[in-house]
C-alpha positions in Angstrom: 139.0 188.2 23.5 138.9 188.1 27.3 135.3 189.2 29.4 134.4 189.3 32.7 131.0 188.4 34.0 129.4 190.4 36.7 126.8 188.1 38.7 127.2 184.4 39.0 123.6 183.7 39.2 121.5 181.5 37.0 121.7 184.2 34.0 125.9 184.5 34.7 125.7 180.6 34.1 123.3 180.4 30.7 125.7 183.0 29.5 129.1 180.7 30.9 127.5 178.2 29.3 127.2 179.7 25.5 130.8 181.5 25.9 132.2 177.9 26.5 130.6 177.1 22.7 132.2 180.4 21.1 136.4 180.1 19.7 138.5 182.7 20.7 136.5 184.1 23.9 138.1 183.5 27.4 136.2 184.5 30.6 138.9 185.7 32.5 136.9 187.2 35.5 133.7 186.6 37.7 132.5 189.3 40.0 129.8 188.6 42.5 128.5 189.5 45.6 129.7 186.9 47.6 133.5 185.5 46.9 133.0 181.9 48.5 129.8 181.5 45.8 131.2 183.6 42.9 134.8 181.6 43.4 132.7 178.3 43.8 131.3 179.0 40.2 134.6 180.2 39.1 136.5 176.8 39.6 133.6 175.2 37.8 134.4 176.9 34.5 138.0 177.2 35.2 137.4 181.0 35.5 141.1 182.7 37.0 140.1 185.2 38.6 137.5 185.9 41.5 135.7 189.4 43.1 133.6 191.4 44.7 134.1 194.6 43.4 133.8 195.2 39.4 136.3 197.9 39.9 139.0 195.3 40.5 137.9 193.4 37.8 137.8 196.3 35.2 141.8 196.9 36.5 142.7 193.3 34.9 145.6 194.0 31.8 143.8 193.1 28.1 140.0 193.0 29.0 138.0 193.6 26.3 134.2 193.5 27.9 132.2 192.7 30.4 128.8 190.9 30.6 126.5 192.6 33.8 124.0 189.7 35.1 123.5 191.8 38.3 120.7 193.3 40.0 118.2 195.8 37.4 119.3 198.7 40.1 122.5 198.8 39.2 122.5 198.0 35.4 123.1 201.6 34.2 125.5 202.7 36.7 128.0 199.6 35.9 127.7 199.9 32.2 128.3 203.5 32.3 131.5 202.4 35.0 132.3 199.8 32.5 132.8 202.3 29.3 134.4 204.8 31.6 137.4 202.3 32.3 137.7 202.0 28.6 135.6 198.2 28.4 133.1 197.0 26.0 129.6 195.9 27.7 127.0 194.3 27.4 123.8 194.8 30.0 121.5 191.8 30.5 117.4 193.6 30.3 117.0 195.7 31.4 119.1 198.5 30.8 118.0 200.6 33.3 114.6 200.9 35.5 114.2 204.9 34.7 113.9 207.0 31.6 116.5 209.4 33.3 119.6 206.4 33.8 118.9 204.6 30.3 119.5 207.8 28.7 122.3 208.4 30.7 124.0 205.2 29.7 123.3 206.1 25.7 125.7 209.5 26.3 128.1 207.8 27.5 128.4 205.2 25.2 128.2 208.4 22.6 131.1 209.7 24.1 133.5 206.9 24.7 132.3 205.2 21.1 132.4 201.6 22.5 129.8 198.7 22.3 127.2 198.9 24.6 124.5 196.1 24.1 121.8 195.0 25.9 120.1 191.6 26.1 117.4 191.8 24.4 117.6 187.9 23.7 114.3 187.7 21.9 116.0 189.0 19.0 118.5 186.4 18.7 116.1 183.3 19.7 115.9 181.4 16.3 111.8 181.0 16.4 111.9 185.0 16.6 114.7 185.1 13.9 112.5 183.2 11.4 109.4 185.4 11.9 111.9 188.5 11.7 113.0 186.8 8.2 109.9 186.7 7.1 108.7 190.0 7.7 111.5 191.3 6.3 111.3 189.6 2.8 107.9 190.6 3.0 106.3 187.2 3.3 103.8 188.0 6.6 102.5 191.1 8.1 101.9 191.5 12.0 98.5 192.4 12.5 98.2 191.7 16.3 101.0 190.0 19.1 99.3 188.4 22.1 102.2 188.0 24.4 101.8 186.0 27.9 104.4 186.3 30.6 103.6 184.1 33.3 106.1 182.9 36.4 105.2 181.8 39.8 107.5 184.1 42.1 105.6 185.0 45.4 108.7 184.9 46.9 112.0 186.8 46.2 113.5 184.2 44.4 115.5 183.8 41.3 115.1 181.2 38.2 118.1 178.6 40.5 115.1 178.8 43.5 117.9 181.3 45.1 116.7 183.5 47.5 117.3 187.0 46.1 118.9 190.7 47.3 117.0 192.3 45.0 113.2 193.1 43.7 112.2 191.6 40.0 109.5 193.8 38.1 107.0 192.9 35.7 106.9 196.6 33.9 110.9 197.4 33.7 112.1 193.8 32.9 109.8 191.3 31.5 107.9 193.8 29.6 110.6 195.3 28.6 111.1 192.3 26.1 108.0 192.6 24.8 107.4 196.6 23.6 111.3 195.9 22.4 110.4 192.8 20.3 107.1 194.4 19.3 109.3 197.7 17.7 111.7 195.4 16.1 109.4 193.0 14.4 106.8 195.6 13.1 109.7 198.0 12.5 108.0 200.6 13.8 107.6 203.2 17.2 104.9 202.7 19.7 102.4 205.5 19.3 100.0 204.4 21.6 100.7 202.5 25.2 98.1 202.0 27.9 98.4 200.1 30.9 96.7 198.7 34.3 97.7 196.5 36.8 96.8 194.6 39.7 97.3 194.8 43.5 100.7 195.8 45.2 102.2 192.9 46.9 102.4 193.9 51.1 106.1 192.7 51.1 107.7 192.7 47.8 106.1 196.1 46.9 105.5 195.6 43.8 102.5 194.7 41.3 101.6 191.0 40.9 99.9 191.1 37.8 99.8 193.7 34.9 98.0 194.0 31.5 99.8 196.5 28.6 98.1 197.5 25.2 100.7 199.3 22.7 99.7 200.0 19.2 102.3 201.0 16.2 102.4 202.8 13.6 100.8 201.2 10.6 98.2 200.5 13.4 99.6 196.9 14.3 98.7 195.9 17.9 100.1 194.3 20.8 98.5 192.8 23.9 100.8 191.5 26.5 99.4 190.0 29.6 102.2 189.2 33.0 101.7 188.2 36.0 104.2 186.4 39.3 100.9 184.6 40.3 100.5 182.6 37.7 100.9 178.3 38.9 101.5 176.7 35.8 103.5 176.2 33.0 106.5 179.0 33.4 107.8 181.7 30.7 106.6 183.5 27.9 104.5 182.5 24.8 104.0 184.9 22.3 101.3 184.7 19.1 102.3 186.6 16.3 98.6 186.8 14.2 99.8 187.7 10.6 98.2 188.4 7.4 99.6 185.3 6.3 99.3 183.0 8.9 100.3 182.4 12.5 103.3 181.6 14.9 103.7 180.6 18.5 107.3 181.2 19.8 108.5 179.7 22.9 111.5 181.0 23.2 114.2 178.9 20.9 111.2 177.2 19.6 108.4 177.9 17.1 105.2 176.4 16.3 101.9 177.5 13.7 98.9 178.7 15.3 98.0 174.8 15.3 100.7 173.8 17.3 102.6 172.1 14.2 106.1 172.3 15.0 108.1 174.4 12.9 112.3 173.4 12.4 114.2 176.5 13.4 117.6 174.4 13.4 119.3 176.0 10.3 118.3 179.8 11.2 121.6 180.3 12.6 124.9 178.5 13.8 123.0 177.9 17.4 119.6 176.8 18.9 120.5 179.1 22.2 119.0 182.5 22.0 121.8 183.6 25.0 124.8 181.8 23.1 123.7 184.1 19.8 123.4 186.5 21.6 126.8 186.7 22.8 128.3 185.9 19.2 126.6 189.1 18.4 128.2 190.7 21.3 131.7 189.4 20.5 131.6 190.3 16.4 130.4 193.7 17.0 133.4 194.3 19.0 136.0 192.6 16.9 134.3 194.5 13.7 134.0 197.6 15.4 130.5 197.8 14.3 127.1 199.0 16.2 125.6 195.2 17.3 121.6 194.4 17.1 120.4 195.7 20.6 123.0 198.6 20.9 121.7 200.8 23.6 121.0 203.2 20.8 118.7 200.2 18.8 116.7 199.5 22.0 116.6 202.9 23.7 112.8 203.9 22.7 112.0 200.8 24.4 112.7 202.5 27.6 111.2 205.8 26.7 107.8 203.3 25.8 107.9 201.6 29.9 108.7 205.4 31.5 105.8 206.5 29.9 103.6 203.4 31.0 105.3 203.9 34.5 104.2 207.9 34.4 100.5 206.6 33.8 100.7 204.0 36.5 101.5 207.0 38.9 98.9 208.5 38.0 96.3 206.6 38.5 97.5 205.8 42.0 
């Protein structure tokens, strides 16, 4: 299978990096915004080909997909260019940052009938995986998530400390793995959604700090907490509070509630939630099958964040 990857930033790499684990996958392409940087990157994983313009790239003879690590502004408009040059794709989170584009992207991926997948790596992180196992053999119930997002990002830069083009956002990204993860562990739709937030930053524009409530249906609750202030330890932590005990997830790893490790090795064939990720990407191509985090799978997820965006406005 040959793919191109759009965006040789740090999240191009952590995906170069799990594709070099995975048989039978060639990267064939790297497209980024800056040839001297993306061909620099390119000869370090002995990539062939080098560009600036995904169109060029999409014209390659025998390319299967495409991976988009670029800028949230231009997520839906490349996978929808992607599946109309006949490609596979797969969109790093977020799909889109509007209700109108996600939606957009889902028709088209309707209509051409290929795989469309987003990141959503908190499904395929093992220490998620075994709570997911769990609730699914009925072992735990989720009562509440407390979910903390914390980075330190004053500054436009990205997770390499590279300055960056573009402007991160708390509400259309990084929550968006959170009311994602909440709908797929509880299994249900968010029928409830509030949310404030702090002061707009003068330069980047955008809120530093935000606090989301969502609710589901069997009345299960999620409080999620993010903020680009935060000086300390970096990332996300989520707490799942069951009926049946609790689980701290950091990422690939998982803990109880009293920070007792928990071995996650043998959940699956890798401890990297982007290399799994891009297994899942890969089979549901090969098998011609709909892959966990199809646009379809995750779409609601976008409808939950326009909603919380609508009610932002409002209160403005």
């Amino acid at each position: 299978m040959n793919v191109a990857i759009a965006g040789p930033g740090a999240f191009g790499i952590k995906h170069l990096d799990g594709i070099a684990k995975i048989d039978d996958v060639n990267v064939v392409a790297l497209i980024g915004r800056s040839l001297e940087k993306t061909q620099k990157v390119a000869d370090k994983y002995n990539v062939p080909h080098a560009y600036t313009d995904l169109a060029e790239a999409l014209k390659l003879p025998d390319l299967d997909a495409v991976i988009l690590c670029t800028p949230t502004q231009v997520h839906a408009t490349q996978a929808i260019q992607c599946m109309q040059a006949g490609v596979n794709v797969q969109v790093e989170i977020p799909l889109a940052d509007s209700w109108e584009e996600a939606q957009a992207v889902q028709r088209v991926q309707q209509k051409t009938g290929l795989v469309c997948m987003v990141g959503h790596t908190r499904r395929f992180n093992p220490s998620h995986q075994l709570v997911h196992n769990k609730i699914q053999a009925g072992e735990i119930t989720i009562q509440q998530m407390d979910v903390q997002t914390y980075f330190f990002r004053r500054t436009n830069m990205n997770a390499l400390g590279e300055p960056r083009s573009w402007t991160d956002h708390l509400l259309w990204h990084h929550a968006a793995h959170t009311v994602d993860l909440f709908r797929y562990q509880t299994g249900e739709e968010v029928i409830q959604a509030n949310v404030v937030q702090g002061p707009i930053h003068p330069h980047l524009g955008i809120s530093m700090d935000m606090s989301i409530q969502l609710k589901s249906t069997s009345g299960a609750i999620c409080t999620l907490s993010l903020s680009f202030n935060n000086d300390g330890p970096l990332g996300t932590v989520f707490r799942y509070i069951c009926d049946n005990g609790t689980y701290i997830a950091r990422y690939d790893d998982l803990f109880t509630g009293k920070e007792e490790a928990i071995d996650v090795s043998q959940v699956d064939v890798s401890m990297n939630g982007i290399e799994l990720q891009d297994r899942e990407f890969f089979a549901a191509i090969k098998e011609g099958r709909e892959p966990n985090s199809s646009v379809g799978k995750v779409l609601n997820c976008y409808k939950v964040l326009h909603d919380l965006e609508q009610q932002l406005n409002s209160a403005i």
